[in-house]
Steps between C-alpha positions, in 0.01 A plus 500: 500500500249278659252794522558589120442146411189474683378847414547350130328196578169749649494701173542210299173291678325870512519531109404141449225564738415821307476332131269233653258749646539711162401189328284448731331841458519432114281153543260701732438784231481247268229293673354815596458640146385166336215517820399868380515412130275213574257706750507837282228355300359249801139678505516366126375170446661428173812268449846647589868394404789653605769532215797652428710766295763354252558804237446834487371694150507884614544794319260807372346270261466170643438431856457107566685247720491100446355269780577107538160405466286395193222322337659185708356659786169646340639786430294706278579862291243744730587401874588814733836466606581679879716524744509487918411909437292555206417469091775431295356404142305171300646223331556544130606217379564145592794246447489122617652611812563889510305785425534876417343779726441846343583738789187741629757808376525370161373740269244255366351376823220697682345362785112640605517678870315664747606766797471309787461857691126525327505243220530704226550282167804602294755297269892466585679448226890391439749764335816303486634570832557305785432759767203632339142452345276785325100544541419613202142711398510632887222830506645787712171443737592157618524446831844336507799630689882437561491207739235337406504113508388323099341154565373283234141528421396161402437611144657369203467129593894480553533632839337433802344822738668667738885406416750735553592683161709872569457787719489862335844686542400810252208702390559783243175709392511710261175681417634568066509119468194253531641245741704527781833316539500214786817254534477269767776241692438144443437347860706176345863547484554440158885547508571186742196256470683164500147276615170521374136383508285417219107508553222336345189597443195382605405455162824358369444213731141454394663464164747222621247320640333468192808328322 
C-alpha cells in the first residue's frame, strides 16, 4: 500500500510537472511567434504592430476577419496585414479600436507578384477559398512551375517586396484555351492565424508626419 501511495504521489508530481512544461512550451511558441511576426518584416523599416484576431467573416463570398486595433492606434484602411509566415490581406476599414482585414483569397483581393525562381511578374488573385489563390491571364509560355515560391513584388503601393504570398500547387495547360490554369497555396495559414502584423508604409508615415 505504501508503494501504491507513493507510485500515486510520482504520477501525480509527473503530470503537474508535465502541464507546467506544456505551458511552458505554450509561452515559448508564443514568444517565439510574436519574435517572428515582429522580424518577418525586420529588413522593413516601416512601423509594425502586432494585433490580434477577434472574429472571423468566411465563406465563398466574403473572406475578412476583425483585428483589435484602430484609428486609436493610427490605424489606417490600406496597411498590409501578415503573419510570422507570409501575406495575409490589407485593412479595409477602420473602427475606433478594431479593424476589418479582407483575406488575400477573397475573391476581390489581388495582390501583384513575382516568381522568386526568375522574377517573373504575375498577379495572385483570391477565389473564395482558404486553401487557395488563382493567377489569372497566365500565357502557356511562362516560365512558372509547380513549386515555385510567389513573393510580393513591391508594386501596388500596398505591399512591401519580397513577402511571402503562395507557392504553386497546380498547372493545367491546355493548348484550345488562351491561358493556362495556375492555383497556388497561400504560404500564410489562413485557417488558424490567431496574431498578426500590420505594416506601414514608407509613405503612410511621411503622411503622418505631415499632420
Amino acid at each position: 500500500e505504501l508503494l501504491l501511495a507513493q507510485n500515486a504521489s510520482l504520477k501525480a508530481k509527473q503530470l503537474e510537472q508535465n502541464a507546467k512544461l506544456l505551458e511552458f512550451q505554450f509561452l515559448q511558441n508564443e514568444n517565439l511567434k510574436l519574435r517572428a511576426l515582429l522580424n518577418s518584416s525586420a529588413k522593413l523599416e516601416s512601423k509594425k504592430l502586432v494585433t490580434k484576431i477577434l472574429s472571423i467573416h468566411s465563406n465563398t463570398y466574403n473572406q475578412q476577419v476583425v483585428i483589435n486595433k484602430g484609428f486609436l492606434d493610427n490605424v489606417v484602411e490600406g496597411l498590409a496585414v501578415v503573419d510570422d509566415l507570409g501575406v495575409v490581406g490589407k485593412v479595409i476599414q477602420v473602427g475606433s479600436s478594431t479593424s476589418r482585414v479582407l483575406l488575400m483569397t477573397d475573391n476581390t483581393h489581388a495582390i501583384p507578384v513575382r516568381v522568386l525562381r526568375n522574377n517573373i511578374q504575375t498577379v495572385v488573385e483570391g477565389n473564395g477559398k482558404l486553401n487557395q489563390v488563382e493567377l489569372p491571364h497566365v500565357p502557356h509560355s511562362m516560365d512558372i512551375r509547380v513549386g515555385d515560391i510567389l513573393v510580393s513584388s513591391g508594386l501596388g503601393d500596398i505591399f512591401p517586396e519580397g513577402l511571402p504570398v503562395a507557392t504553386v500547387t497546380n498547372i493545367e495547360r491546355d493548348e484550345s484555351k488562351p491561358f493556362s490554369k495556375v492555383y497556388a497555396q497561400p504560404i500564410a495559414q489562413l485557417d488558424r492565424i490567431r496574431l498578426l502584423v500590420l505594416l506601414w508604409s514608407q509613405q503612410t508615415k511621411v503622411n503622418e508626419n505631415d499632420e
